[in-house]
C-alpha positions in Angstrom: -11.6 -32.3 20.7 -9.5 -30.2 18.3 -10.4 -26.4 17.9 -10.2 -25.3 14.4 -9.4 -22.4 12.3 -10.1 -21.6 9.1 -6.8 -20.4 6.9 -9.1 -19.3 3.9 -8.6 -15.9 2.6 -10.1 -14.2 -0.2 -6.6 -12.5 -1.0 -6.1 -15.6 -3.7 -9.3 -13.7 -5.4 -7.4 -10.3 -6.1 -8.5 -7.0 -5.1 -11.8 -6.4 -5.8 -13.4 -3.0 -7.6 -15.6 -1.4 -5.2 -18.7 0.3 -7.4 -19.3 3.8 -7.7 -21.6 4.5 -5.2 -19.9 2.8 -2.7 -16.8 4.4 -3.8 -18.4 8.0 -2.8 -20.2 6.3 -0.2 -16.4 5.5 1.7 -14.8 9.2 0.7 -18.3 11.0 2.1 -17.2 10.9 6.1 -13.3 12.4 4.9 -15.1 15.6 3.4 -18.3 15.6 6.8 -16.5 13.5 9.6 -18.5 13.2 12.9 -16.9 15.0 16.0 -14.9 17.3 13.6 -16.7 20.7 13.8 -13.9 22.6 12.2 -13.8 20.5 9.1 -17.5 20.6 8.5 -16.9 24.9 9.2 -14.5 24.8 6.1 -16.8 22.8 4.0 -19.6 25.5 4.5 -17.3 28.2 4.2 -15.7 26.9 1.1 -19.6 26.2 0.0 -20.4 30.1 0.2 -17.2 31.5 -1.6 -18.1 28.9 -4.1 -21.9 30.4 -4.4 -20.4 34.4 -4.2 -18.2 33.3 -7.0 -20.9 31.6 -9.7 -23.2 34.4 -8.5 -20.8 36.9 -9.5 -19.7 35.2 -12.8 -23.1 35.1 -14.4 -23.7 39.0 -13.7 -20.5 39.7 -15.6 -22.1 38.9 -19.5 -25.0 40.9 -18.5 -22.3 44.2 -17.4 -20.5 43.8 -20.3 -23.7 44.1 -22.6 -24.7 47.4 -20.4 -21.7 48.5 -21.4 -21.7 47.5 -25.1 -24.9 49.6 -25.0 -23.8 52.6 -23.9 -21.5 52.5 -26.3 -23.5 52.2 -28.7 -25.6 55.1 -27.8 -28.4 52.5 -26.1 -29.3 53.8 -23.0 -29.9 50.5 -20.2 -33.2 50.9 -19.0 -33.3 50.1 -15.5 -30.5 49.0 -12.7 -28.3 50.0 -10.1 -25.9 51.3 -12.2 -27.8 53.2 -14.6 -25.9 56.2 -14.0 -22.7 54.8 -14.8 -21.0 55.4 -18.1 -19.4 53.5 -20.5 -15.8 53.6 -18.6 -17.9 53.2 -15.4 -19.7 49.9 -16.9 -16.2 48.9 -18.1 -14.3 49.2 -14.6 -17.4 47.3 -12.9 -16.8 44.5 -15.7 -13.4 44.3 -14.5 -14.5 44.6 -11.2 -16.8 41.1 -11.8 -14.2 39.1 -13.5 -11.6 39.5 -10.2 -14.6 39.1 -8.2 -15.5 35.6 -9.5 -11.7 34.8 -9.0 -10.9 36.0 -6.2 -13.8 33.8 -4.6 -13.1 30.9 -6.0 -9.2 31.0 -4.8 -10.9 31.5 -1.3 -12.9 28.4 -1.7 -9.6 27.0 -2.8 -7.7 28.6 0.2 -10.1 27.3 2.6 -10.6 24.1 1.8 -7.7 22.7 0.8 -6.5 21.7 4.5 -9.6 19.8 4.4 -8.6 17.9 1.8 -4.9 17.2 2.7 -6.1 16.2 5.9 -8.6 13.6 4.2 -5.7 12.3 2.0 -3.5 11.9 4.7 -6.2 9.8 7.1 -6.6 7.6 4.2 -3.4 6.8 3.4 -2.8 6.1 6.9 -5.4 3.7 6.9 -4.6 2.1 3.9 -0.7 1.4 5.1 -1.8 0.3 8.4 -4.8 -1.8 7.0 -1.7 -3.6 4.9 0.4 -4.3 7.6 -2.7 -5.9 9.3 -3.2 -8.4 6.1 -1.6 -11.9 6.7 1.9 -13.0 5.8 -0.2 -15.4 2.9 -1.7 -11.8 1.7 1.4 -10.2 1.2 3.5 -13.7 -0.5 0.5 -13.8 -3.4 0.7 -10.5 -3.8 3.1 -8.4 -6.0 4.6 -5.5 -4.5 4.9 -3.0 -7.4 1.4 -3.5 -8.5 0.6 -3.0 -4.7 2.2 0.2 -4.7 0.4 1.4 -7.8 -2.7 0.4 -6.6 -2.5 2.6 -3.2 -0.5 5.8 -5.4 -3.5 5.8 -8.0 -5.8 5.9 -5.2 -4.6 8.3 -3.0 -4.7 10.9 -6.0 -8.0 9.5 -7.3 -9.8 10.7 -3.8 -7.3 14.0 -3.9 -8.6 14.3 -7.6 -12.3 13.7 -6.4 -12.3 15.9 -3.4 -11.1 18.6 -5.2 -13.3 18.5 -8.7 -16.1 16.7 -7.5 -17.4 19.5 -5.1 -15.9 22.3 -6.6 -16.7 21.5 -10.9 -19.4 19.3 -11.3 -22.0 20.7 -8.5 -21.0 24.6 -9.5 -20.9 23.7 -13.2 -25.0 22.2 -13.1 -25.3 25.4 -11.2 -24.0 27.7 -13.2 -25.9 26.0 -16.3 -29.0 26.4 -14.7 -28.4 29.9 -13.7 -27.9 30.6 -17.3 -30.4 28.7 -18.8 -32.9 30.8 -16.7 -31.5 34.2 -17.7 -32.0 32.8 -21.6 -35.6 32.2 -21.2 -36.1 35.3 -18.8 -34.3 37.8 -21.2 -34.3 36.4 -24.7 -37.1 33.5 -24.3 -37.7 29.8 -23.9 -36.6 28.9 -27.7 -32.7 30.0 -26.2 -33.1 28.4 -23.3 -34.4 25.4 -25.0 -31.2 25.6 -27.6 -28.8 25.4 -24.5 -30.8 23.0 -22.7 -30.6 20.4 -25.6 -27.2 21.4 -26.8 -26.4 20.8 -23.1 -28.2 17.3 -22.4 -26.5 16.2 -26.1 -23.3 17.0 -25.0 -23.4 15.3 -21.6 -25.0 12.1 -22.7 -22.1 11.6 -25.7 -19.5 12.8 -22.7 -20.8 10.0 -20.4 -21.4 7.6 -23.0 -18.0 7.6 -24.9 -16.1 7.9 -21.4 -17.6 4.5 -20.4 -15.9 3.2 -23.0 -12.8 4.9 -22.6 -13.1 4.1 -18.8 -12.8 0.1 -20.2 -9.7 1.4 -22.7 -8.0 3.2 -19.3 -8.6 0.2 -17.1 -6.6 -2.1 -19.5 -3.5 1.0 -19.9 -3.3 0.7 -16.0 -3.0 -2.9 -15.6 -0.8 -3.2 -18.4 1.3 0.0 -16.7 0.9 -2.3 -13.5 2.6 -4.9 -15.1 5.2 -3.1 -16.8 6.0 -1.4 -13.3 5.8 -4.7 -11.3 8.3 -6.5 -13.5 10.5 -3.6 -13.1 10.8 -3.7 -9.6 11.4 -7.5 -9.9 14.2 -7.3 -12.0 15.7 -4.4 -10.0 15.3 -6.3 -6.6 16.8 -9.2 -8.1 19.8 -7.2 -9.6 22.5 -9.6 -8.4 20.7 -12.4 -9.8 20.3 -11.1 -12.6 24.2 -10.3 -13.5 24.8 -14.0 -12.1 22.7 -15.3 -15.2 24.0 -12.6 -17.3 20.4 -12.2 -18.4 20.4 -8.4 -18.7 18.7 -8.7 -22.3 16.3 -10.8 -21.5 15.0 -8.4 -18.5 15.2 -5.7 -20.9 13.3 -7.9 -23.5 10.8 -9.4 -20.6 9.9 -5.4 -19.8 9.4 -3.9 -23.6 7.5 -7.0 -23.6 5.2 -5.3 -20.9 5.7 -2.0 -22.3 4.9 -3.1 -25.9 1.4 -4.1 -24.5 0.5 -0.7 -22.6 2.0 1.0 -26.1 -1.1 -0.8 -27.4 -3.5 0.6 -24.4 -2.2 4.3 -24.1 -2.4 4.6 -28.2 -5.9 3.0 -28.1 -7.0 5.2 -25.3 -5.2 8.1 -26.9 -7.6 7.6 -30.1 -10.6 7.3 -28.4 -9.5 10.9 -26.8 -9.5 12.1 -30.0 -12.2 11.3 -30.8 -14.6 12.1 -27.3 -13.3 15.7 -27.8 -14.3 16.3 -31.8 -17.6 15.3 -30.7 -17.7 17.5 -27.9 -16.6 20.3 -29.9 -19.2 19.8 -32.5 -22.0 19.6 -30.6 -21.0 22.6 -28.7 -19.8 24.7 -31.8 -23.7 23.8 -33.0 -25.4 25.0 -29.9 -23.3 28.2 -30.5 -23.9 28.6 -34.0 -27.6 28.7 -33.4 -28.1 30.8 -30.7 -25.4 33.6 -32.0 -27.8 33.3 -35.5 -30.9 33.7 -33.1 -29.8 36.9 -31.4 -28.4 38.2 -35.0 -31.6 37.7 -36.2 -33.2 39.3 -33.8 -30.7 42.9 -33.9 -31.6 43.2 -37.4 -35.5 42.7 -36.5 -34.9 45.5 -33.9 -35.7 43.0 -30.9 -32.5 43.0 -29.7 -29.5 45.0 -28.9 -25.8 44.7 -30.0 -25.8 44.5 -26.7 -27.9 41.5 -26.2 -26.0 39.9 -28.6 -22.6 40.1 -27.5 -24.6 39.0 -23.8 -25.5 35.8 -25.5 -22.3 35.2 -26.9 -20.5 36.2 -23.6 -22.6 33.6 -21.6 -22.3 30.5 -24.5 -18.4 31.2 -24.2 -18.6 31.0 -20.7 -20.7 28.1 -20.6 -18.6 26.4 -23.3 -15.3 26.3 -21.0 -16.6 24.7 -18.5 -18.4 21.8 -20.8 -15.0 21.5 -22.2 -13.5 21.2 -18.6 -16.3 18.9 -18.0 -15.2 16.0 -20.2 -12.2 15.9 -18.9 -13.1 16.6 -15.0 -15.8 13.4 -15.6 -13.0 11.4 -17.3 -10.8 11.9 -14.2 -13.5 11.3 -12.4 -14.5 7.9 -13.4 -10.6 7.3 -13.6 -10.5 8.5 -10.1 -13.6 6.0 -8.9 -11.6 3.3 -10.6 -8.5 3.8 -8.8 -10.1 4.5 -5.9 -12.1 1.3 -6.4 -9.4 -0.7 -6.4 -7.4 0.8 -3.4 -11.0 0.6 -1.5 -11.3 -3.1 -2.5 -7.9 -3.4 -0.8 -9.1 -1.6 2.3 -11.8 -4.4 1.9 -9.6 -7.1 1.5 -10.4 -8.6 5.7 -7.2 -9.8 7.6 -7.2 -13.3 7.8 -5.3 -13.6 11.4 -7.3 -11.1 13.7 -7.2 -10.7 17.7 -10.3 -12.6 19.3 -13.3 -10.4 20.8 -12.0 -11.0 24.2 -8.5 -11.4 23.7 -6.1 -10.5 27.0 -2.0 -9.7 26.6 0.2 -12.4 26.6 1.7 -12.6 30.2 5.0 -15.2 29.7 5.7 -16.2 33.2 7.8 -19.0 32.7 7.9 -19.2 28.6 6.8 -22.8 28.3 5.8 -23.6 24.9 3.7 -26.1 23.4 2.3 -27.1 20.3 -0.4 -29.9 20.8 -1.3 -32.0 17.6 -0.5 -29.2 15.5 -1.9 -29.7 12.1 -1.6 -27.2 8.9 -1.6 -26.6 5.6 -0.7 -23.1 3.3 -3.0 -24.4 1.1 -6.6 -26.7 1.9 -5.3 -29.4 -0.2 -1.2 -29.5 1.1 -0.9 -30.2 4.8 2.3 -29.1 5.9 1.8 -30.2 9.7 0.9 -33.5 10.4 0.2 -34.0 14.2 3.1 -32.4 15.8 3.4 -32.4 19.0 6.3 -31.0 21.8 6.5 -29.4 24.9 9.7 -26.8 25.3 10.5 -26.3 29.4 11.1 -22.8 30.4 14.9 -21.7 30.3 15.2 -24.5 27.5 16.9 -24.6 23.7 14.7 -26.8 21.0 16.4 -27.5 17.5 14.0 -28.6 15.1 16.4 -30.3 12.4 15.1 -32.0 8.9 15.1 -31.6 5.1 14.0 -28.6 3.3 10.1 -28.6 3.2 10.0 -30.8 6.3 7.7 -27.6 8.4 10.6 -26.4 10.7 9.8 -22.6 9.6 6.5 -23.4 9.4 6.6 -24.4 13.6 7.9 -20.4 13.8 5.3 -19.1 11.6 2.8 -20.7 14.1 4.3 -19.3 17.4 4.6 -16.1 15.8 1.5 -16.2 14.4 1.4 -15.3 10.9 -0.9 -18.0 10.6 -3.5 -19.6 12.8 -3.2 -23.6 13.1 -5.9 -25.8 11.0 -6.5 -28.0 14.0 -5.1 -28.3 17.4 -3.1 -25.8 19.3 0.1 -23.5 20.1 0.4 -22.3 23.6 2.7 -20.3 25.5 2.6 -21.0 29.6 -0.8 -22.5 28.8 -2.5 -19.5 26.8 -3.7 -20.4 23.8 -2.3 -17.8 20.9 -6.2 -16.8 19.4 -6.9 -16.1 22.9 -4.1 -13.7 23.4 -3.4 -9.7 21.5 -0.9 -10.4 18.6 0.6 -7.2 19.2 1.5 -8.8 23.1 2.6 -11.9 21.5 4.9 -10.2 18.9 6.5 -8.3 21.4 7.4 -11.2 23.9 9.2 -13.3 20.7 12.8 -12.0 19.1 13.3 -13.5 15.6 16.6 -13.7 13.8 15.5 -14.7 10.3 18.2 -17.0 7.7 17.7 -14.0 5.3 17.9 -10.6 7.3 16.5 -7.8 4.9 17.2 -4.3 6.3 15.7 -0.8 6.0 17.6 1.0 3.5 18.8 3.6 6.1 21.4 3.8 8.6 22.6 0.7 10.7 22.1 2.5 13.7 18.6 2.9 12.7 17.9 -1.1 11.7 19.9 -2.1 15.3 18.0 0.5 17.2 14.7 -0.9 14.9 14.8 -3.5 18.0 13.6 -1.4 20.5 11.9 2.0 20.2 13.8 5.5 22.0 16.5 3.0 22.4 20.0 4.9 23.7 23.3 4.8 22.5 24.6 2.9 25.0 22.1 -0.1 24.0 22.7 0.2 20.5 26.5 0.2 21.1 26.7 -2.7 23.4 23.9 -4.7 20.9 26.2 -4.2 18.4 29.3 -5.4 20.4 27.4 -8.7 21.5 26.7 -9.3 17.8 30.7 -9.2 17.1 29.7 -6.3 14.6 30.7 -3.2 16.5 34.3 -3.5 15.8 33.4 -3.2 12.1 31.3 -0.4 12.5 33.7 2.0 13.7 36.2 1.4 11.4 33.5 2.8 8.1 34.0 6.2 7.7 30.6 7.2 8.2 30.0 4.4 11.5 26.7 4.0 12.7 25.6 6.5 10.1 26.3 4.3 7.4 23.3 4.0 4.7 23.1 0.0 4.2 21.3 0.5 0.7 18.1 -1.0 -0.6 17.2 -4.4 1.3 20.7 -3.9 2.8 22.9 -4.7 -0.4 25.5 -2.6 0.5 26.7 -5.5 3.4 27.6 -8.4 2.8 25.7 -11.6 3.9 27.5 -12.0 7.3 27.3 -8.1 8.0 23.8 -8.3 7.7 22.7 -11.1 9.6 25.0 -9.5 12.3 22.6 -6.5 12.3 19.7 -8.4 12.7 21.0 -10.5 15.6 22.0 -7.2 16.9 18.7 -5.5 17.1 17.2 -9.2 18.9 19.6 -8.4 21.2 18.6 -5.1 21.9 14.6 -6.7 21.8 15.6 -9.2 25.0 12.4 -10.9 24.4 11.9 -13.9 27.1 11.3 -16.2 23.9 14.0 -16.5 20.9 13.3 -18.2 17.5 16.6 -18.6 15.1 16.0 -19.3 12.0 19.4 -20.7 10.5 20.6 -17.8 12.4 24.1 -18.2 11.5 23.7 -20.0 8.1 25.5 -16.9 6.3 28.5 -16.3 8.7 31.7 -17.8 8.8 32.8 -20.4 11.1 35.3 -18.4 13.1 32.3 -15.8 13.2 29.8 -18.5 13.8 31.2 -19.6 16.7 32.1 -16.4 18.4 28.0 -15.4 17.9 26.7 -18.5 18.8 28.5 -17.5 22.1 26.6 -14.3 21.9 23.2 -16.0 21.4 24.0 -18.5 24.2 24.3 -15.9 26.4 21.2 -14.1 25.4 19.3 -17.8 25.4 20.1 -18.1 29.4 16.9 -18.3 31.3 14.6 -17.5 28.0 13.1 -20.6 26.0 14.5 -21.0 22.2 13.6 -23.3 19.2 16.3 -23.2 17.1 16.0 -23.9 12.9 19.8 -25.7 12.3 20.9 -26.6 8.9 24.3 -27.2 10.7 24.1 -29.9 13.5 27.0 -28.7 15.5 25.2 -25.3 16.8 22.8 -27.3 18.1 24.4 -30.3 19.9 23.8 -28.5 23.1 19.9 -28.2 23.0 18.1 -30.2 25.8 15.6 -31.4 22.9 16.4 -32.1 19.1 13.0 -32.6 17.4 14.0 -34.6 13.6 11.1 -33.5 11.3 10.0 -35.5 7.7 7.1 -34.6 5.5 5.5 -32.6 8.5 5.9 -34.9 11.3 8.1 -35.7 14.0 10.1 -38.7 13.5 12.7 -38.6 16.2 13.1 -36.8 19.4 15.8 -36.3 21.9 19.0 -35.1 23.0 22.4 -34.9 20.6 23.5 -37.7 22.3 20.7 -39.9 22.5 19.8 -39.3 18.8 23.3 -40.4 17.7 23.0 -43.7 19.6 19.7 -44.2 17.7 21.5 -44.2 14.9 18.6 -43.0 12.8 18.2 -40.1 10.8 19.7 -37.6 12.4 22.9 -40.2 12.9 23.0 -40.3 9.4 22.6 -36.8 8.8 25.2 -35.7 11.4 27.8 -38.6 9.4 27.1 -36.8 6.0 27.8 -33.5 7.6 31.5 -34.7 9.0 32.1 -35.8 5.8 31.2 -32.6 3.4 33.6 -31.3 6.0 30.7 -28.8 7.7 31.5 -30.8 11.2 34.7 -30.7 13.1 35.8 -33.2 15.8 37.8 -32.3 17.7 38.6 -36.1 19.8 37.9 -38.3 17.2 37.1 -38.9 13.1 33.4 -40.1 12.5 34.2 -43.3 10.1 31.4 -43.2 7.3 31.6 -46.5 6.3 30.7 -48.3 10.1 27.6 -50.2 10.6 26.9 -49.4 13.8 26.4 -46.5 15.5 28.6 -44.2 17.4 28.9 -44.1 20.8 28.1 -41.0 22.7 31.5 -40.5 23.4 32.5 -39.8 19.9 30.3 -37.0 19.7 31.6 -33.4 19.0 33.7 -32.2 22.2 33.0 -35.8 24.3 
């Protein structure tokens, strides 16, 4: 019976927008995090400064109309400081003001580590969560737009942490605080002016930054966009002289920027616009409780005093309603971004370690694929029943046309992708039943295109093996016939390789990434055209290398050139996903089949020497063993 695993992945449905609530639901535990006492201290802390300083900040109108009074020859008529004077009443104003900022940097001070540390968890998670995403994830996805996604993200929560608990809670605070002195001191009609000027203002704020929430979403994908095909064209820089197409990138990305002109200017309008509303409404509320108080100074109710009180605290109130529009813009900016990077922290990995799964343990390194079929995609199978069996100690070749699934067949041992039906084992373990992390570890790849870190090529060789020592590195390097070259750059092993590694050329790279293999010594090797880029003087002095490093470890082999692999005890000829001949060099040639006729093309495009004898193209029949290469 086969065993079956699904390959679907909801990564070909984008990142989804996770909703408001469960936005805040996800940044809650960063800000109150079980088992972390000293965080949840912080919070509390930063909680009381933050009460000291709104307490302060709404005594300060009423000290400053104290002393407006006693300047004006109005005597207060009760308090604490009644027996101050007017110089007295002014120091204590000053006194209130630095109060109310002095607590709220202490709130600041005390919790910011709380918020850097919440920051820094999640974007931990997030870049390991991405690593964890299947090799399918990270092919449909683009890069730049990835790395926009996570950097709007990260500073929506920084953004939320910050201005969430420390504006919008203090600000409804403050309001209310205020509204209460109004209808304590002056009367419900004031406190029923603020309250509707308030409520007014807040529903128009909310209201018009919905729809410039839509306006912003459209700036950042087109900003995406712009930023993606950027770092396309940069990446592709080569090609891009090759085709002498420099105009057209430059057209292809005003192209993009042309279309987030059109965003930005449309979400820069409706700016405009959010904030003359916001200013009329508040200018209204001010206008009719300044003519309230005035009115009631010249009736003899009230106080100069009490006027320049109610003017104090609609001022004060007024800043932070102003602040409010754009701390809730932010805000729902923030949720957006956040959304999105959330979504991505949603996104499940599609290749996952079973329940029960155990470390490899590679005894012997037998491998075996067993009616392997699969497909990238439900409706293109790839694999069509292959089946092999690779001996311990032994060298496989899997040799066909391009598309034929012979880097598909390392995918699967490597697992980047679990098999549709049947199975891949290693000394009889099945690879779902095993750790990938144990599995990784016991397989050294040399890839046909080696990309390196854009740091030193002591760091990529060392990359290999972790706390690896000089000595390692050294003698890695001199097995991969790339020491010698090393030395002789000024900088040596300290060499920055560029971006990608485009400072080397093709042979210097792939010689770095045999290099660090070597320093792997995994028991199981998979080259992947290993030596495609590299010279045939080179070639042939590495393939050396590699055979050394092949002795008593089990290798498959991915050969464009038949020559580096006429010495593998099994050749496996692959077509259209299936295995159509199987055997050794010799035996295959005296088929006289495919890989006869693909060897004869290759001696006559010149990309096969013999050294004993001249293949004749033309012949019927097929050569004899005898006239293969070295026999």
């Amino acid at each position: 019976m086969r065993r079956t695993t699904s390959t679907a992945t909801s990564s070909d449905q984008g990142t989804a927008r996770s909703p408001a609530v469960t936005t805040l639901r996800r940044v809650a535990p960063y800000l109150w995090p079980e088992g972390q006492a000293w965080v949840k201290r912080r919070v509390i802390i930063a909680l009381v400064f933050l009460l000291l300083a709104k307490l302060v900040s709404v005594t300060t109108p009423y000290v400053y109309k104290l002393a407006v009074d006693r300047l004006g020859g109005v005597a207060p008529d009760t308090g604490m400081i009644l027996g101050l004077g007017a110089v007295g009443l002014v120091v204590a104003y000053g006194l209130a003001r630095l109060g109310a900022v002095v607590f709220g940097e202490l709130r600041d001070a005390v919790f910011v580590r709380v918020g850097q540390r919440a920051i820094r968890r999640l974007a931990i998670e997030t870049f390991t969560h991405i690593h964890q995403l299947s090799l399918r994830y990270h092919i449909t996805r683009k890069t730049g737009g990835l790395s926009r996604i996570i950097e709007r993200g990260v500073k929506g929560v920084d953004f939320l942490l910050r201005f969430m608990l420390f504006s919008i809670g203090p600000l409804i605070l403050e309001l209310t605080m205020v509204a209460g002195i109004f209808a304590w001191v002056f009367g419900w009609q004031y406190a029923a002016v603020v309250i509707i000027t308030i409520t007014l203002y807040v529903l128009f704020t909310f209201k018009v930054t919905e729809w410039r929430v839509k306006l912003r979403r459209e700036m950042n994908d087109q900003d995406t966009d712009a930023n993606q095909k950027a770092i396309d064209s940069l990446l592709n820089f080569e090609t891009v002289k090759y085709f002498n197409a420099e105009q057209r990138e430059a057209d292809r990305y005003d192209g993009a920027m042309r279309q987030y002109e059109t965003a930005a200017v449309k979400t820069g309008l409706s700016l405009s616009f959010l904030n003359m509303g916001q200013a009329t409404l508040i200018t209204t509320g001010l206008v009719i409780v300044m003519a309230m108080s005035a009115l009631g100074v010249q009736a003899g109710t009230l106080t100069v005093g009490d006027f320049v009180m109610v003017n104090a605290y609609m001022i004060q109130i007024t800043m932070p309603l102003n602040f409010l529009g754009t701390v809730y813009r932010e805000i729902r900016q923030a949720l957006v971004d956040m959304g999105e990077m959330f979504g991505l922290l949603g996104q499940p990995a599609e290749i996952i370690d079973a329940p029960d799964a155990k470390p490899l343990l590679v005894s012997a390194g037998e491998i075996t694929f067993d009616d392997v079929h699969f497909g990238y995609e439900p409706t293109r199978e790839i694999l069509k029943g292959v089946s092999f069996t690779l001996k311990p100690g032994q060298k496989l070749a899997l040799v066909g046309h391009s598309g034929s699934g012979k880097s598909t067949i390392g995918r699967l041992l490597f697992r980047f992708y679990d098999v549709t039906s049947g199975a891949v084992r290693i000394d009889g373990q099945d690879l779902r039943d095993v750790t990938q992390s144990s599995l990784h570890a016991s397989i050294g790849v040399v890839p046909q295109d080696t990309v390196l870190f854009n740091d030193t090529i002591r760091y990529n060789i060392a990359y290999g093996k972790a706390n690896a020592t000089e000595a390692e590195i050294v003698a890695a390097a001199r097995a991969a016939r790339i020491h010698d070259f090393v030395t002789r750059l000024p900088e040596g092993y300290e060499t920055k390789v560029g971006e990608r590694g485009l400072k080397l050329s093709g042979g210097e790279k792939q010689r770095v990434g045999i290099a660090r293999t070597l320093l792997k010594n995994p028991p199981i090797l998979i080259l992947d055209e290993a030596t495609s880029a590299l010279d045939t003087q080179t070639e042939r002095s590495i393939q050396e290398s590699l055979a050394e490093m092949g002795q008593g470890r089990s290798v498959i082999t991915i050969a464009h050139r038949l020559s580096t692999i006429a010495d593998a005890d099994q050749i496996l000829v692959l077509d259209e996903g299936r295995v159509i001949e199987r055997g050794t060099h010799d035996a295959l040639l005296d088929l006289g089949g495919v890989y006869f006729a693909m060897w004869q093309r290759q001696v006559m495009e010149g990309e096969i020497e013999i050294e004993d004898g001249v293949l004749d193209p033309t012949q019927d029949q097929p050569p004899v063993a005898r006239l293969a290469a070295g026999s």
